[in-house]
Residue frames relative to the residue before (quaternion, step in Angstrom):
aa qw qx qy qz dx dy dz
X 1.0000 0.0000 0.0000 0.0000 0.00 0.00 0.00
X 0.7029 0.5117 -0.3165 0.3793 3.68 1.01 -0.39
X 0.4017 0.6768 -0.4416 0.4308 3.23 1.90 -0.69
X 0.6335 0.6890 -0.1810 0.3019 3.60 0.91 -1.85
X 0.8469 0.3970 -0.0380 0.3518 2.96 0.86 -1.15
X 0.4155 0.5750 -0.3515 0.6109 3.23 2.13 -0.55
X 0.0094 -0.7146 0.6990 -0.0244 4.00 -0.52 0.94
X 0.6952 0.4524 -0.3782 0.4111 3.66 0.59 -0.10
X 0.2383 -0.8837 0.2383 0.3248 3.48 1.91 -0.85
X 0.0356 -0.8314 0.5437 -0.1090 2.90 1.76 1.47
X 0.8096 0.4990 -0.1871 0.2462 3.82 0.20 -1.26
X 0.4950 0.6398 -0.1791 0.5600 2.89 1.73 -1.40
X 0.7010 0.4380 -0.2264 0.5153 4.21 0.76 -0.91
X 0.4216 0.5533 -0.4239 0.5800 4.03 1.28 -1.02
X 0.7815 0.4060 -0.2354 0.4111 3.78 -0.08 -1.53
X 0.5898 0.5878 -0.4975 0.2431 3.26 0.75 -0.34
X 0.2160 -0.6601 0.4543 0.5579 4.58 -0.07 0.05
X 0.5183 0.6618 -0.4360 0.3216 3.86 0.72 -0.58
X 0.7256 0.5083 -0.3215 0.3344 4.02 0.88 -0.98
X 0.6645 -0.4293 0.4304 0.4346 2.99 -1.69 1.15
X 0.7881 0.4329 -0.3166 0.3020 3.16 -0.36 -2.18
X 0.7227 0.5173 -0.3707 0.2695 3.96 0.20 0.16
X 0.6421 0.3147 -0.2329 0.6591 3.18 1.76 -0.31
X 0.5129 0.6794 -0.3860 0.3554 4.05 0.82 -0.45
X 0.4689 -0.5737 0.5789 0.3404 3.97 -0.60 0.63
X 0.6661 -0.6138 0.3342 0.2603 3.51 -0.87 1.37
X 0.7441 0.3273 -0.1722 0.5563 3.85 1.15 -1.19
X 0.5099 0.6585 -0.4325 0.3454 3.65 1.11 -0.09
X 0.4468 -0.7452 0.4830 0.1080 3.45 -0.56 1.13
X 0.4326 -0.5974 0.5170 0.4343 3.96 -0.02 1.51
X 0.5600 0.7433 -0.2450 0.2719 3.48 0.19 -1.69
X 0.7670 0.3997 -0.2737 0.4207 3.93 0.77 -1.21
X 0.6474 0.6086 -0.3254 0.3234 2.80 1.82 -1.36
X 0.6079 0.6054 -0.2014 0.4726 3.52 1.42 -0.92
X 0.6286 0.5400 -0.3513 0.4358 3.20 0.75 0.08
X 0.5059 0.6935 -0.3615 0.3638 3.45 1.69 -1.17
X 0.2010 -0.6958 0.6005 0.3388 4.01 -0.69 0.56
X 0.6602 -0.5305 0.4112 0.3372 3.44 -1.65 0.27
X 0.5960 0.5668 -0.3646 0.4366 3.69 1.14 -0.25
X 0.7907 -0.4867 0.2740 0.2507 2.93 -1.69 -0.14
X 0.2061 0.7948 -0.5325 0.2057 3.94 -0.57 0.50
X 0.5174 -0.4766 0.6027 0.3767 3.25 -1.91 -0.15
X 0.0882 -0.7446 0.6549 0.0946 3.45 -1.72 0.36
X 0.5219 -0.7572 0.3924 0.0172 2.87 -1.47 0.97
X 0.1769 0.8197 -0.5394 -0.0767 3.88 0.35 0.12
X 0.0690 -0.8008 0.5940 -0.0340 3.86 -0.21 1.21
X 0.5778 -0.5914 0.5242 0.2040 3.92 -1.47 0.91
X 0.6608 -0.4109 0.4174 0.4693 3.15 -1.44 0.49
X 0.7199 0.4636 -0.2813 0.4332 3.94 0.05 -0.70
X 0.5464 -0.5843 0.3597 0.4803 4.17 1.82 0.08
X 0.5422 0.6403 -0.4531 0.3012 3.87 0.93 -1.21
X 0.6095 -0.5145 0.5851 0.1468 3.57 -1.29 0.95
X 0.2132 0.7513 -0.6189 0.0843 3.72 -0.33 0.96
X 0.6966 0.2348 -0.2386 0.6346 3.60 0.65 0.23
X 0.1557 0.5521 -0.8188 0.0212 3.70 -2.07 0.19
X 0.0237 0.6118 -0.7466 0.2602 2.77 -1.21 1.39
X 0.1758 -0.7652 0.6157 0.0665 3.47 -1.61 1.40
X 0.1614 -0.8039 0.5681 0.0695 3.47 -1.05 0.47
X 0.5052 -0.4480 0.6131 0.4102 3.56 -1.41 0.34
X 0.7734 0.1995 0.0223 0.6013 3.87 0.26 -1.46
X 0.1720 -0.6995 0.6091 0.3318 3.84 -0.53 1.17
X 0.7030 0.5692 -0.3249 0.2761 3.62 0.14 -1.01
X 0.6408 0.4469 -0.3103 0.5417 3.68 1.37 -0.59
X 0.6824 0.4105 -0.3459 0.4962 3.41 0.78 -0.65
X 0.7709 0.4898 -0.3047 0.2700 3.57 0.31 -0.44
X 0.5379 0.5208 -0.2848 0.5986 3.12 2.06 -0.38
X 0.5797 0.4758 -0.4023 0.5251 3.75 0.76 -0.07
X 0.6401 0.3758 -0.5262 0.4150 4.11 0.59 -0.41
X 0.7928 0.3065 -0.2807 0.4459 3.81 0.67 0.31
X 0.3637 0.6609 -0.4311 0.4951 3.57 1.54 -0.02
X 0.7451 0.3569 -0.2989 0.4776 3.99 0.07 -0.82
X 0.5534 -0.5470 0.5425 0.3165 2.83 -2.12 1.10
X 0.6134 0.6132 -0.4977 0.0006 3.55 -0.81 -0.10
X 0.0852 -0.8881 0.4379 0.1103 3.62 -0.39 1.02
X 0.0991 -0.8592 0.4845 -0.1312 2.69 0.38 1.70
X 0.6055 -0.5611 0.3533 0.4401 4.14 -0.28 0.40
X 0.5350 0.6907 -0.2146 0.4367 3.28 1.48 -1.36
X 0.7112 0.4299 -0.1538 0.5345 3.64 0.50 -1.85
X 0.8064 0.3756 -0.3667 0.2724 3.58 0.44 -0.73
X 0.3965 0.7361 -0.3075 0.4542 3.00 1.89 -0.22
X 0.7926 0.1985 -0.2845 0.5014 3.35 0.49 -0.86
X 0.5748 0.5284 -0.5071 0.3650 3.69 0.41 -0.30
X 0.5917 0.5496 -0.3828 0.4487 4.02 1.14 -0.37
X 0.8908 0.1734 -0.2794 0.3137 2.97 1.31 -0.89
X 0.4442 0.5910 -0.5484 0.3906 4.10 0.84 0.14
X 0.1235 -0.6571 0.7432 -0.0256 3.18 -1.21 1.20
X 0.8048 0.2472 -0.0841 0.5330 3.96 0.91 -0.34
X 0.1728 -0.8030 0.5645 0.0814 3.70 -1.40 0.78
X 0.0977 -0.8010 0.5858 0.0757 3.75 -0.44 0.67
X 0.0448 -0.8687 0.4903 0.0554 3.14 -1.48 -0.38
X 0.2840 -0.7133 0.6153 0.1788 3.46 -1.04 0.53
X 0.2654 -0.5653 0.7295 0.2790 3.78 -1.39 0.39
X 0.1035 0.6862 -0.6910 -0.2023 3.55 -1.60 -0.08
X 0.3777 -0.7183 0.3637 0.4573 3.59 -0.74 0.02
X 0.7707 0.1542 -0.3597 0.5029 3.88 0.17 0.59
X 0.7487 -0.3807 0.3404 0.4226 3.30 -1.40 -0.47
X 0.5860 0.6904 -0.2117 0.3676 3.40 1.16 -1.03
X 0.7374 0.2158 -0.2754 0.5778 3.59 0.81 -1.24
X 0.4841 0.5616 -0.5566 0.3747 3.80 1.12 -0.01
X 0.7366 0.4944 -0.3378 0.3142 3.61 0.86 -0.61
X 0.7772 0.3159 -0.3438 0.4219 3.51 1.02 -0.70
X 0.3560 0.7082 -0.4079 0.4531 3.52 1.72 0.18
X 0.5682 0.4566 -0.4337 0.5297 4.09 1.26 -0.70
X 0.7901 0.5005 -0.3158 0.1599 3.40 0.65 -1.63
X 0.5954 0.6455 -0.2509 0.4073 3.35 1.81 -0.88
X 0.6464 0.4118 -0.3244 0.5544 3.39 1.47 -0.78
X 0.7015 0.5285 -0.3519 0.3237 3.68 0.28 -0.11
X 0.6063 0.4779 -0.3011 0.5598 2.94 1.96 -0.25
X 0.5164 0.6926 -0.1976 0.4632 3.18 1.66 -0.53
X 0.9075 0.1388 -0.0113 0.3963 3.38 0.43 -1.24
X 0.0106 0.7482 -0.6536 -0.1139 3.54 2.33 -0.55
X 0.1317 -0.7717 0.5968 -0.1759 2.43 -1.48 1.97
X 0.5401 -0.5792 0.3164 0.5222 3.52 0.22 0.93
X 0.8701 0.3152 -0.1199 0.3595 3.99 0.21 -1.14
X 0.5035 0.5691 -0.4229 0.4937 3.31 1.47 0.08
X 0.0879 0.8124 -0.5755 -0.0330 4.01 -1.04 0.58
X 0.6754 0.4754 -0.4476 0.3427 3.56 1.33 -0.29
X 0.7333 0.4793 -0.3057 0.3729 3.22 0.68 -0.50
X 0.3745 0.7102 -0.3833 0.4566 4.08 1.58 -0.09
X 0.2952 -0.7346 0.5172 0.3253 3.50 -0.68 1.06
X 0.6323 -0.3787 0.4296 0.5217 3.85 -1.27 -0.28
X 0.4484 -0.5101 0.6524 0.3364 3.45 -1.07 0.33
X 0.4750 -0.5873 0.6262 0.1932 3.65 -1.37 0.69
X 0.1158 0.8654 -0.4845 -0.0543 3.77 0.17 1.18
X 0.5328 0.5473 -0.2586 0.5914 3.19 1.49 -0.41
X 0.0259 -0.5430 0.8338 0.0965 3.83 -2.11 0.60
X 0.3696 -0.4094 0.8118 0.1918 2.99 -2.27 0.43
X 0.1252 0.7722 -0.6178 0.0798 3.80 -0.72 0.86
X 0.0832 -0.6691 0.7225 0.1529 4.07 -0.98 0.53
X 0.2979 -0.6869 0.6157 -0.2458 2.11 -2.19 1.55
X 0.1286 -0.7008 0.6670 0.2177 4.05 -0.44 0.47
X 0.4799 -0.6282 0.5828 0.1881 2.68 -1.54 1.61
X 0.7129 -0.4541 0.2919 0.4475 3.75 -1.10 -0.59
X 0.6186 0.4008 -0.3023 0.6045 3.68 1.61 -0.55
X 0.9018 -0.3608 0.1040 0.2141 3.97 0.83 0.25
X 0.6712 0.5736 -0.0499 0.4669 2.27 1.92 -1.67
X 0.3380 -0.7133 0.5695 0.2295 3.56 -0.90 1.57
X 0.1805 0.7637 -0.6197 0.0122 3.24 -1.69 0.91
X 0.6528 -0.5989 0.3656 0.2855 3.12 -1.31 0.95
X 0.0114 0.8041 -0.5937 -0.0286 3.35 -1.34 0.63
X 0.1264 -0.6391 0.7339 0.1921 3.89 -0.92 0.69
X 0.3583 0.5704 -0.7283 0.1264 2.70 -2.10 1.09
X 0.8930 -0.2123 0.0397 0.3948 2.84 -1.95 0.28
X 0.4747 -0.5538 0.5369 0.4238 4.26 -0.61 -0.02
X 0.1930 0.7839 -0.5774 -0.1221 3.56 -0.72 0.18
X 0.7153 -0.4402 0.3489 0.4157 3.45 -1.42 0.83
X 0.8436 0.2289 -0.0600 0.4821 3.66 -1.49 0.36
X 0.7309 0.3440 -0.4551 0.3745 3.59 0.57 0.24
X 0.5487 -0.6491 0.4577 0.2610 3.30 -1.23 0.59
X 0.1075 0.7955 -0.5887 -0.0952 4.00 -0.05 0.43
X 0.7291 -0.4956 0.3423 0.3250 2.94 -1.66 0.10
X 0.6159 -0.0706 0.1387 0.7723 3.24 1.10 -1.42
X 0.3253 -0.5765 0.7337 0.1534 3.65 -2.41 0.56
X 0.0190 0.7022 -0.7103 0.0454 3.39 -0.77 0.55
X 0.4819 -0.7017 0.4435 0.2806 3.56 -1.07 1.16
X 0.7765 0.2730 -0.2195 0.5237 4.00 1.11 -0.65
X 0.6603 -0.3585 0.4293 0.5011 3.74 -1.98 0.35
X 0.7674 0.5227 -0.2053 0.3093 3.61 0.38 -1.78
X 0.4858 0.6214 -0.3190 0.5254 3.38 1.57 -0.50
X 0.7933 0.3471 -0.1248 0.4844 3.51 -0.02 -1.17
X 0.3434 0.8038 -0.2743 0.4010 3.85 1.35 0.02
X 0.7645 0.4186 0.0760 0.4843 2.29 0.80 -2.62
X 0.4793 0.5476 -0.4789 0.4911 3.67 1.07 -0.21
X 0.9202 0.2903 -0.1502 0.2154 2.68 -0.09 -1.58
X 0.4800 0.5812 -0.4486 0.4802 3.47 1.49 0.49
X 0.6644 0.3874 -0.3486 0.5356 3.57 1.08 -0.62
X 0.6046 0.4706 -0.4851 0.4215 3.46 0.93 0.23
X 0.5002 0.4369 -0.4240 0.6158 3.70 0.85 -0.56
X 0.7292 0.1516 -0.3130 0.5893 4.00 -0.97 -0.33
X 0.6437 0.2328 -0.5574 0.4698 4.14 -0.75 0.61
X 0.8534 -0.1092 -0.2823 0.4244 3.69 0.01 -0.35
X 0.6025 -0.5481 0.3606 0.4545 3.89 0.41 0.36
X 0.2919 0.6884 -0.6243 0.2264 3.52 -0.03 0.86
X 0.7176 -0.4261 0.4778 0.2744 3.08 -1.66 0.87
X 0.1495 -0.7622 0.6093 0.1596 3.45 -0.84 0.73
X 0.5605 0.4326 -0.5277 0.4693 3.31 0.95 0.59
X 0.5800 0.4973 -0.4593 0.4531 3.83 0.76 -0.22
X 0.8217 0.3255 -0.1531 0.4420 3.67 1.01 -0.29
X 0.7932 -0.4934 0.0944 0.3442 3.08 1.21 1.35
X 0.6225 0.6029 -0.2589 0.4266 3.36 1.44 -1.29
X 0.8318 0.0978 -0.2042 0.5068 3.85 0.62 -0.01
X 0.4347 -0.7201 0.4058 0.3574 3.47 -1.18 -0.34
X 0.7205 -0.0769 -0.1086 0.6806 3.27 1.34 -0.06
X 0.4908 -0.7132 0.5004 0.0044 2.99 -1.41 0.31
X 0.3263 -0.6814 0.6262 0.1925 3.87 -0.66 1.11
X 0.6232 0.4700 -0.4462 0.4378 3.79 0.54 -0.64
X 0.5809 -0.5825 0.4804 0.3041 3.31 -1.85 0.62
X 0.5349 0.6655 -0.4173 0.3112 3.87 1.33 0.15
X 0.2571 0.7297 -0.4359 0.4598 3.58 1.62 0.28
């Protein structure tokens, strides 16, 4: 009975598998997608509020952008962004190449909420020196904390390790003065 009643055949088109409006993010204007040229560039996918949450380059913007919402997968991730882009921008470039490091510069540029492969690690870790209570400066990895001044950040435990083992064997230091053991047979204890 609703088929019946849709004279304009709003529903009958939803049902169609071919229609925009069935794969398109609910606030996304048919209209932006059509606008996308077939060539190469950066794209934009920006929130109800304008903010960039996605870049993403293509050989073809208009094929490549109709595929991040063309596929079946309902992942938490996908439905997230299809709730949120309400707008599409864009950049031309003239090959694939400057379309590619043109994604990488804006993503370092703008860290978009939905972009993650191309985001560096966050630096969670510091190499930091310290005077123990009898004097003696020694190295320590741990957590990053605001306001302090480390030596070096390294994003993993195993990262910052490896410094400091090539820092013991380059200048001989006590690997117990630098965290890497707990005591020590050697007479540097």
């Amino acid at each position: 009975w609703m088929l019946k009643a849709d004279t304009e055949g709003v529903i009958g088109g939803m049902l169609n598998a071919g229609s925009r409006d069935r794969y398109l993010p609910l606030h996304l204007p048919n209209e932006q997608v059509d606008a996308l040229p077939e060539a190469p560039g950066v794209y934009y996918f920006h929130d109800a509020r304008d903010r960039v949450v996605y870049v993403g380059k293509a050989v073809n913007l208009r094929q490549r952008v109709v595929s991040h919402f063309s596929n079946n997968t309902p992942s938490r991730r996908k439905q997230e962004l299809m709730r949120t882009v309400h707008r599409i921008s864009h950049q031309p470039c003239p090959s694939e190449l400057v379309a590619t490091l043109r994604e990488s510069l804006e993503i370092q540029r703008l860290w978009p909420r939905f972009n993650q492969s191309q985001k560096r690690w966050e630096h969670r870790y510091a190499i930091q020196v310290y005077e123990d209570r009898r004097g003696v400066r020694r190295f320590m990895l741990d957590l990053r904390r605001r306001n302090s001044s480390p030596l070096v950040t390294v994003s993993t435990l195993t990262e910052g390790h490896s410094i400091l083992r090539r820092l013991v064997s380059e200048f001989t230091l006590c690997p117990v003065f630098c965290c890497l053991e707990k005591t020590s047979d050697s007479s540097c204890s």
